[in-house]
Short mmCIF file of the C-alpha atoms (twelve columns), coordinates in Angstrom:
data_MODEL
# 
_entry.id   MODEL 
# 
loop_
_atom_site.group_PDB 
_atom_site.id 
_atom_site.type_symbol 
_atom_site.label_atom_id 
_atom_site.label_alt_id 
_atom_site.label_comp_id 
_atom_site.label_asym_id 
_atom_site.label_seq_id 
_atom_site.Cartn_x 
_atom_site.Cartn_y 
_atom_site.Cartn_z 
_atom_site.pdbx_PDB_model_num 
ATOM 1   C CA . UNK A 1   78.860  95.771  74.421 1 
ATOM 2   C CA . UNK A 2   78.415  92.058  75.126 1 
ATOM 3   C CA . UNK A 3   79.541  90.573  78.797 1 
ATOM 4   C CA . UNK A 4   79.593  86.748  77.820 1 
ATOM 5   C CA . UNK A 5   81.213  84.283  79.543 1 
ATOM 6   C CA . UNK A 6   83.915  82.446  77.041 1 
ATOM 7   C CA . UNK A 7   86.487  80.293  77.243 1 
ATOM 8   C CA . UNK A 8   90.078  81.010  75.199 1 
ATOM 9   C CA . UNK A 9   91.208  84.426  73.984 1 
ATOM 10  C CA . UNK A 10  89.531  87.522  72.955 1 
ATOM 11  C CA . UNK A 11  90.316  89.804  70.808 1 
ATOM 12  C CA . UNK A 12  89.442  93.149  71.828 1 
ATOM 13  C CA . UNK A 13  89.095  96.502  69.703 1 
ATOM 14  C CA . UNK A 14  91.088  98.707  72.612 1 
ATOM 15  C CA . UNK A 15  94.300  98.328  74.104 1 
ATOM 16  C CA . UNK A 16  93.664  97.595  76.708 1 
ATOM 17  C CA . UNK A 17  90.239  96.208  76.027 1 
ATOM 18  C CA . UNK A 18  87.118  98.506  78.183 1 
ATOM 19  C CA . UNK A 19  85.161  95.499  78.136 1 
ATOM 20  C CA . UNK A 20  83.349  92.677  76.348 1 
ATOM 21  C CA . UNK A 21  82.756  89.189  76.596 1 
ATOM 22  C CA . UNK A 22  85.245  87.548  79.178 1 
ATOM 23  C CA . UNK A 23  86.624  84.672  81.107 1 
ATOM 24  C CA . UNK A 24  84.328  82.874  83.626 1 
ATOM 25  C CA . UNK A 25  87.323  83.460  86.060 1 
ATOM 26  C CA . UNK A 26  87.690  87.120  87.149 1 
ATOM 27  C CA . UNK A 27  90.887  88.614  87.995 1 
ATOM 28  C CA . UNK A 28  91.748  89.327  92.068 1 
ATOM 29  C CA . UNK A 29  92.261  93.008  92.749 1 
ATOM 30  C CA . UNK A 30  95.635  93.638  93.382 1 
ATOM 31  C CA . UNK A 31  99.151  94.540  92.324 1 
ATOM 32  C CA . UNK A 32  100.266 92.420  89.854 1 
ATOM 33  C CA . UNK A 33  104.422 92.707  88.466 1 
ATOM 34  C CA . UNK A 34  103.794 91.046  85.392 1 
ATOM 35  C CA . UNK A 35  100.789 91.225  82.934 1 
ATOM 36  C CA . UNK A 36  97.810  89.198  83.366 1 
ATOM 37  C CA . UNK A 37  94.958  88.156  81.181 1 
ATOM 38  C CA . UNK A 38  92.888  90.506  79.097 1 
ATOM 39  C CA . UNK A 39  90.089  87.948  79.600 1 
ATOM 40  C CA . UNK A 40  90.715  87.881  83.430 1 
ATOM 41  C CA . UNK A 41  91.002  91.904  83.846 1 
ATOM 42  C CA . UNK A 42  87.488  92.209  81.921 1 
ATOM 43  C CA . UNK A 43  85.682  90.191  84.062 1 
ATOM 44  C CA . UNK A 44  87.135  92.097  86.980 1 
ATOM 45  C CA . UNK A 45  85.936  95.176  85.649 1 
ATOM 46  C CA . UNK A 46  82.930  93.905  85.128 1 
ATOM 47  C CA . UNK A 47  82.340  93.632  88.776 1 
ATOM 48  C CA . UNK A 48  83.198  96.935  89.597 1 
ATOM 49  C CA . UNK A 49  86.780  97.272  89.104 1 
ATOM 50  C CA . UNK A 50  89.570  100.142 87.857 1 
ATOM 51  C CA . UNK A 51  92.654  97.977  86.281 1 
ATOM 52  C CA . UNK A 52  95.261  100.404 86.003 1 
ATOM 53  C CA . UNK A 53  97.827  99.452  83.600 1 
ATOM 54  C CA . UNK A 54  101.462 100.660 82.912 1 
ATOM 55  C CA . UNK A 55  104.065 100.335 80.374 1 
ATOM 56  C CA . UNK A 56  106.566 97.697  81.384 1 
ATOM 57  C CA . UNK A 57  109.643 100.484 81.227 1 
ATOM 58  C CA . UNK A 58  107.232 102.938 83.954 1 
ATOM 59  C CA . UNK A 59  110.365 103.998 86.381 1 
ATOM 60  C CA . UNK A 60  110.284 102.453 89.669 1 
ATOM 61  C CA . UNK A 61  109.503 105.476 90.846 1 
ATOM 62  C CA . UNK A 62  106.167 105.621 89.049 1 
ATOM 63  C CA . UNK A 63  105.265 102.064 89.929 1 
ATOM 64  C CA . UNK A 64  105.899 102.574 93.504 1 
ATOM 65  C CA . UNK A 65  103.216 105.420 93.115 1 
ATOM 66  C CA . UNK A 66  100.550 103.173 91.396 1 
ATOM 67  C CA . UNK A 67  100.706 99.954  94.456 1 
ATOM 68  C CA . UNK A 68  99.300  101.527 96.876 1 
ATOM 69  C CA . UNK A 69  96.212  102.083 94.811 1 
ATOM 70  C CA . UNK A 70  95.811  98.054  94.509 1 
ATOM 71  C CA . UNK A 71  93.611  96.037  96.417 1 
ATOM 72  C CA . UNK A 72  92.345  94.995  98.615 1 
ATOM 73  C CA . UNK A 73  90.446  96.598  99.770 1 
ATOM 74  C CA . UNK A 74  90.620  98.383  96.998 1 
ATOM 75  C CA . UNK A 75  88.654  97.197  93.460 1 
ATOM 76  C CA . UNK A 76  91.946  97.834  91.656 1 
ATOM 77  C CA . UNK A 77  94.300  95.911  89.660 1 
ATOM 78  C CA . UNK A 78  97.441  97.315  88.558 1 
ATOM 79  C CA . UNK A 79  99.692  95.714  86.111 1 
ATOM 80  C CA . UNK A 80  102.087 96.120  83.505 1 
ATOM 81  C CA . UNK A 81  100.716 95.775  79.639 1 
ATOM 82  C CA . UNK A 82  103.146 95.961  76.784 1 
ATOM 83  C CA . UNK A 83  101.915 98.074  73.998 1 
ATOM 84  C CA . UNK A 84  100.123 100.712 76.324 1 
ATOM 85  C CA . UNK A 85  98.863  104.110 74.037 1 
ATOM 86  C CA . UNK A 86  99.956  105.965 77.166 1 
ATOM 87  C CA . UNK A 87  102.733 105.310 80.098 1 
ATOM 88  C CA . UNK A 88  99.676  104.574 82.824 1 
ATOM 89  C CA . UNK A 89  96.201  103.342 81.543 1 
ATOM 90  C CA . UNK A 90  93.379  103.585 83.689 1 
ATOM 91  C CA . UNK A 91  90.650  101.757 82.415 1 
ATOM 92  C CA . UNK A 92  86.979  100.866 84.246 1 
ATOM 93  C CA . UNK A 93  83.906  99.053  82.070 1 
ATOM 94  C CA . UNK A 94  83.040  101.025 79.352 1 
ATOM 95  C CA . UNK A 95  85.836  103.847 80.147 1 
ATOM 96  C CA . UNK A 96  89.478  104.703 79.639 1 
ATOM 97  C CA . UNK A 97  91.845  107.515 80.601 1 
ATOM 98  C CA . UNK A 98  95.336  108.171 78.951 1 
ATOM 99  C CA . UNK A 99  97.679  109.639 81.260 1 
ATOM 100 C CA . UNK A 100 101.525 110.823 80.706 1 
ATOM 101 C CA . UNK A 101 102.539 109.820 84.952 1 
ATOM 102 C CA . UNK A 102 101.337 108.009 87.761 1 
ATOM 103 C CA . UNK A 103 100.946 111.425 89.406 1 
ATOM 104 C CA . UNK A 104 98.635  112.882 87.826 1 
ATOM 105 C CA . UNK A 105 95.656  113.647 90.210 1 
ATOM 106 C CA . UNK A 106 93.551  112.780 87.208 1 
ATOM 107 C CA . UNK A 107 94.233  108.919 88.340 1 
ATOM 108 C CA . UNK A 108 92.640  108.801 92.187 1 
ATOM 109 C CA . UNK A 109 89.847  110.759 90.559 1 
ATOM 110 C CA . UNK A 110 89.173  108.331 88.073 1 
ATOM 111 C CA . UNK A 111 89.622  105.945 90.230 1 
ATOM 112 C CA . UNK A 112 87.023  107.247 93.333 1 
ATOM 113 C CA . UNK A 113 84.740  108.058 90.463 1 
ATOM 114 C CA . UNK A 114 84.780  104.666 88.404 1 
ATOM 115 C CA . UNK A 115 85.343  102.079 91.359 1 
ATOM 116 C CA . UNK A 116 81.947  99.835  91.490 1 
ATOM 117 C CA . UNK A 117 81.085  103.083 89.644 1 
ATOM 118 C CA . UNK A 118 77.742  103.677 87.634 1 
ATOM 119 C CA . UNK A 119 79.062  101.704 84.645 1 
ATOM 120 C CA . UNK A 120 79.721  98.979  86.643 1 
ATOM 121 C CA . UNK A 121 77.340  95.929  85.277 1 
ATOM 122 C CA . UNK A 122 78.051  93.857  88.181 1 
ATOM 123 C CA . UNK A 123 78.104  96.242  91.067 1 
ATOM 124 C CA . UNK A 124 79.448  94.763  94.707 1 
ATOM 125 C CA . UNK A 125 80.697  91.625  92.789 1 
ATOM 126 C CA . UNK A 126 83.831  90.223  94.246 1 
ATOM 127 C CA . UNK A 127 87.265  91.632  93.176 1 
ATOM 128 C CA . UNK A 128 88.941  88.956  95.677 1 
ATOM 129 C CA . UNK A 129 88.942  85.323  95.232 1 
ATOM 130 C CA . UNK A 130 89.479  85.334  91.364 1 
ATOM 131 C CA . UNK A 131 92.786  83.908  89.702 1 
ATOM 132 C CA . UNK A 132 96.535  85.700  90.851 1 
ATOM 133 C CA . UNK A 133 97.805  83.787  87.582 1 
ATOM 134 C CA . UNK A 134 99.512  86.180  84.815 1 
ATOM 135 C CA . UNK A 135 99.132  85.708  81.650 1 
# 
């Protein structure tokens, strides 16, 4: 999978995308309420990050469960992404899991696992620092 810098949109072959060639601009790890860049969260991942996404009609409930996981410190986004397979998407470079809840323990364990994981190109590249724009 290429890891180019680019500038304009991308279209990727996942929703949402597991990598590829990206903005110059990453994407600063945190909770986000509305969606933000595909081009952004790519590069973000590319520097070791988890963005966990969500369908936009989660229950409060179930978004209250995924903030806390944001950074920082934390190399995690969060953020809502119409069109999601799966209610909560958590996605790192080169990986993907589906999942029905926010509570499923499956999540933190993808996330301890995957966060400036072994895929991670860019390991110990910032998370923080990047754009806070949506998209």
């Amino acid at each position: 999978m290429t890891q180019n810098h680019v500038d304009g949109v991308v279209n990727y072959q996942q929703t949402p995308p597991v990598g590829g060639d990206h903005s110059a601009v990453w994407q600063t790890c945190q909770f986000y309420a509305t969606p933000i860049g595909n081009v952004h969260g790519v590069h973000s991942m590319e520097h070791g990050a988890v963005w966990i996404t969500y369908q936009p009609t989660l229950p409060a409930d179930q978004i209250a469960l995924l903030k806390p996981l944001a950074g920082p410190p934390a190399e995690v986004l969060v953020s809502p992404y119409p069109g999601l397979p799966a209610p909560v998407v958590a996605t790192a470079w080169g990986k993907q899991l589906l999942l029905q809840s926010a509570s499923d323990p499956r999540l933190a364990q993808f996330v301890k696992f995957f966060e400036n994981g072994p895929q991670t190109p860019e390991q110990n590249a910032p998370c923080d620092g990047g754009t806070t724009a949506g998209s």
